[in-house]
C-alpha positions as CSV (number, residue, x, y, z in Angstrom):
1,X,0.0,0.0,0.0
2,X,3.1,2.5,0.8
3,X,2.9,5.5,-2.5
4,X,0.5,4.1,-4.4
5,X,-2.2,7.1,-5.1
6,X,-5.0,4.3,-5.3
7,X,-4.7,3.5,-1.7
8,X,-4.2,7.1,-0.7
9,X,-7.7,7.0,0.9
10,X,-7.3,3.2,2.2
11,X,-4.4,4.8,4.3
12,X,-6.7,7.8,5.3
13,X,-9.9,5.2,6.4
14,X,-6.7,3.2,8.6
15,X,-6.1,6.3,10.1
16,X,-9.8,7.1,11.3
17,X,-9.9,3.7,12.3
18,X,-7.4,3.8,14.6
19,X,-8.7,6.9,15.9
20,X,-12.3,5.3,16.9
21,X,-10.8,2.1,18.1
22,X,-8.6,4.8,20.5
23,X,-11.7,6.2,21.1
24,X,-13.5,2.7,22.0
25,X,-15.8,4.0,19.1
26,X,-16.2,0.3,17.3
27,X,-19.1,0.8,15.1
28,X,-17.9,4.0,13.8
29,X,-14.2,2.4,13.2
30,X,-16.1,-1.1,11.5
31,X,-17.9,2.0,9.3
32,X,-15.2,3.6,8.0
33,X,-13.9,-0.3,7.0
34,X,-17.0,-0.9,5.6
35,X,-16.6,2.1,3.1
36,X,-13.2,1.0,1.6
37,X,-14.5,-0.7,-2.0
38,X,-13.8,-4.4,-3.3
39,X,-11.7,-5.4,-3.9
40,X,-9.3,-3.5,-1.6
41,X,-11.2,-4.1,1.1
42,X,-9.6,-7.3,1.6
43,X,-6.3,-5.8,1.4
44,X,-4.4,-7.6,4.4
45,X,-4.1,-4.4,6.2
46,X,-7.3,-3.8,6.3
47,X,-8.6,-7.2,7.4
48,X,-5.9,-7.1,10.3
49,X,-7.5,-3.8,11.0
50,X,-11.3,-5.1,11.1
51,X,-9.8,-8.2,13.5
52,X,-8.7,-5.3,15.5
53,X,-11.8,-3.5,15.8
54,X,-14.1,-7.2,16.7
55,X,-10.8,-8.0,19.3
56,X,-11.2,-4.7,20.7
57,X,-15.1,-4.7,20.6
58,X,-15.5,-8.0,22.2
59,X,-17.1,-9.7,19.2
60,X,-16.2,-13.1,19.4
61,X,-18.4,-14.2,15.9
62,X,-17.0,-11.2,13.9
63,X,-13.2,-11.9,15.4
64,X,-13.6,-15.2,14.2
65,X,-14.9,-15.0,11.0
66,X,-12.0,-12.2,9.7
67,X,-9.1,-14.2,12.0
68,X,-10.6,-17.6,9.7
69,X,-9.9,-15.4,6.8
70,X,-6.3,-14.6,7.6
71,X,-5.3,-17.7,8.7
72,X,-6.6,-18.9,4.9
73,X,-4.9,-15.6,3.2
74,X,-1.7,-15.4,5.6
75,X,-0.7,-18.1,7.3
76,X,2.6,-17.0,8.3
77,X,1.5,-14.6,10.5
78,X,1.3,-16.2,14.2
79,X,-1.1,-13.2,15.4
80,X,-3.8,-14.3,13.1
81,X,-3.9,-18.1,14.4
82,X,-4.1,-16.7,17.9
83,X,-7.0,-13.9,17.2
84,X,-8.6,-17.0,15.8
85,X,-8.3,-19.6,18.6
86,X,-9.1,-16.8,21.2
87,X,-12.5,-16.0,19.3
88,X,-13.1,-19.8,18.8
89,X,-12.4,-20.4,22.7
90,X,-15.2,-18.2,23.2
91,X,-17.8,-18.1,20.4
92,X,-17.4,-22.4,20.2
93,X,-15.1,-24.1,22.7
94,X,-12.2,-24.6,24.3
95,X,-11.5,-27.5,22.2
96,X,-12.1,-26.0,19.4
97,X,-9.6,-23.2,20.4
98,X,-7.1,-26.2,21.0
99,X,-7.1,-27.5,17.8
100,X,-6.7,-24.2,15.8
101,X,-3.3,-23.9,17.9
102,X,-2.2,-27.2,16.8
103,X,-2.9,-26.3,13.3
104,X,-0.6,-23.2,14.2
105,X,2.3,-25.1,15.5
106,X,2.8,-26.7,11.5
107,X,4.2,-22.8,10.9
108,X,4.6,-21.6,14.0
109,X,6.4,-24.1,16.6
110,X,9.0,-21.3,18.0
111,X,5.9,-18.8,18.9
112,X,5.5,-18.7,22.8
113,X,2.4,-17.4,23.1
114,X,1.0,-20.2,21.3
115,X,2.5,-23.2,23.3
116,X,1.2,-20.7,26.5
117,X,-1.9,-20.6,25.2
118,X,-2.0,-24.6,24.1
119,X,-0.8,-25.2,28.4
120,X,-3.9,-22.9,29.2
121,X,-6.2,-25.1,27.6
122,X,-4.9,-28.1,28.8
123,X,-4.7,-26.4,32.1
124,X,-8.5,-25.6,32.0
125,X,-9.4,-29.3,30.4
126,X,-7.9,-30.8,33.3
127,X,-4.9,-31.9,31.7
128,X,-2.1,-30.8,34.0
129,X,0.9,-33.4,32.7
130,X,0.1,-31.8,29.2
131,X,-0.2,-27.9,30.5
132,X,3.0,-28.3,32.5
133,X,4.8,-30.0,28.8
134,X,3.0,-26.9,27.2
135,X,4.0,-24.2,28.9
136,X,7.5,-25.6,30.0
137,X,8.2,-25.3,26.1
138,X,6.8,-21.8,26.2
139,X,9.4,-20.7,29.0
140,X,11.7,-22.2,27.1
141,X,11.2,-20.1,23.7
142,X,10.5,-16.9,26.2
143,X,11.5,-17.0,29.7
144,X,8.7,-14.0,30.5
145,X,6.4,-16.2,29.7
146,X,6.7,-17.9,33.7
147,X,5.3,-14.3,34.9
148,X,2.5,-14.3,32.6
149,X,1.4,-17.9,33.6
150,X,1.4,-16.2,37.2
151,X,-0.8,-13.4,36.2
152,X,-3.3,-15.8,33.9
153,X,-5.9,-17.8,35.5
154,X,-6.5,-19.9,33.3
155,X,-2.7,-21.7,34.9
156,X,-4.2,-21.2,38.3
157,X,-3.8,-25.2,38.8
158,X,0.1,-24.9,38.1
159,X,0.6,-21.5,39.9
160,X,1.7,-23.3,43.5
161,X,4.7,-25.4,41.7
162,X,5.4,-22.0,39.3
163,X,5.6,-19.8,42.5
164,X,8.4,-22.9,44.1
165,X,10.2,-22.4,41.4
């Protein structure tokens, strides 16, 4: 998109949008996306932006269905797989949300915040051996990653033997 005239006002609607999302003004930010024209409306920049508008809003459904549409378009982009099991987590299930961050792992097995994420699941499934595999792994790739399993309750089952350590 950087000096291409045609995408002059695509820059300018970005803009306003992360003005209203500053704001907390989410329908007038998912407006302004909506009046960007095919087919540059599905320009990655401005789908990242729209999953930043339904993260930001709280809309599970509509996080979910742009994150799905990333994942498809742009794989290689860690941030989209985890927009996408944090909507499915909570529009569908937990499970669910576990098996799009196994399907993550094929292009992103040195992300942290996705083997964090996989221990939280397994930590709210019940699956402790698996959560403490998980997020040993995740302290591995990122050693801050020990303070945010302190601060997360979904690891409250692991936070006695994380505060021993």
């Amino acid at each position: 998109m950087e000096g291409d005239d045609r995408f002059a006002g695509i820059r300018r609607r970005l803009e306003a949008v992360s003005g209203y999302l500053e704001l907390r003004m989410f329908e007038d930010a998912a407006a302004e996306l909506d009046g960007i024209p095919p087919p540059l409306d599905k320009v990655r920049q401005v789908e990242v932006m729209r999953a930043l508008v339904w993260q930001a809003a709280g809309d599970w459904r509509k996080l979910r269905e742009v994150s799905h549409v990333l994942v498809k378009q742009w794989p290689d982009d860690a941030n989209h797989w985890i927009w996408l099991a944090y909507a499915t987590r909570r529009c569908r299930s937990l499970d669910g949300a576990e098996e799009v961050l196994l399907d993550a792992l094929r292009f992103h097995d040195t992300e942290p915040v996705i083997h964090f994420n996989l221990a939280c699941y397994a930590a709210q499934l019940g699956k402790l051996d698996l959560a403490r595999l998980r997020l040993g792994e995740a302290i591995k790739l990122d050693p801050r990653v020990r303070e945010m399993a302190l601060g997360d309750s979904d690891m409250e089952p692991l936070w006695p033997e994380l505060r021993a350590v």
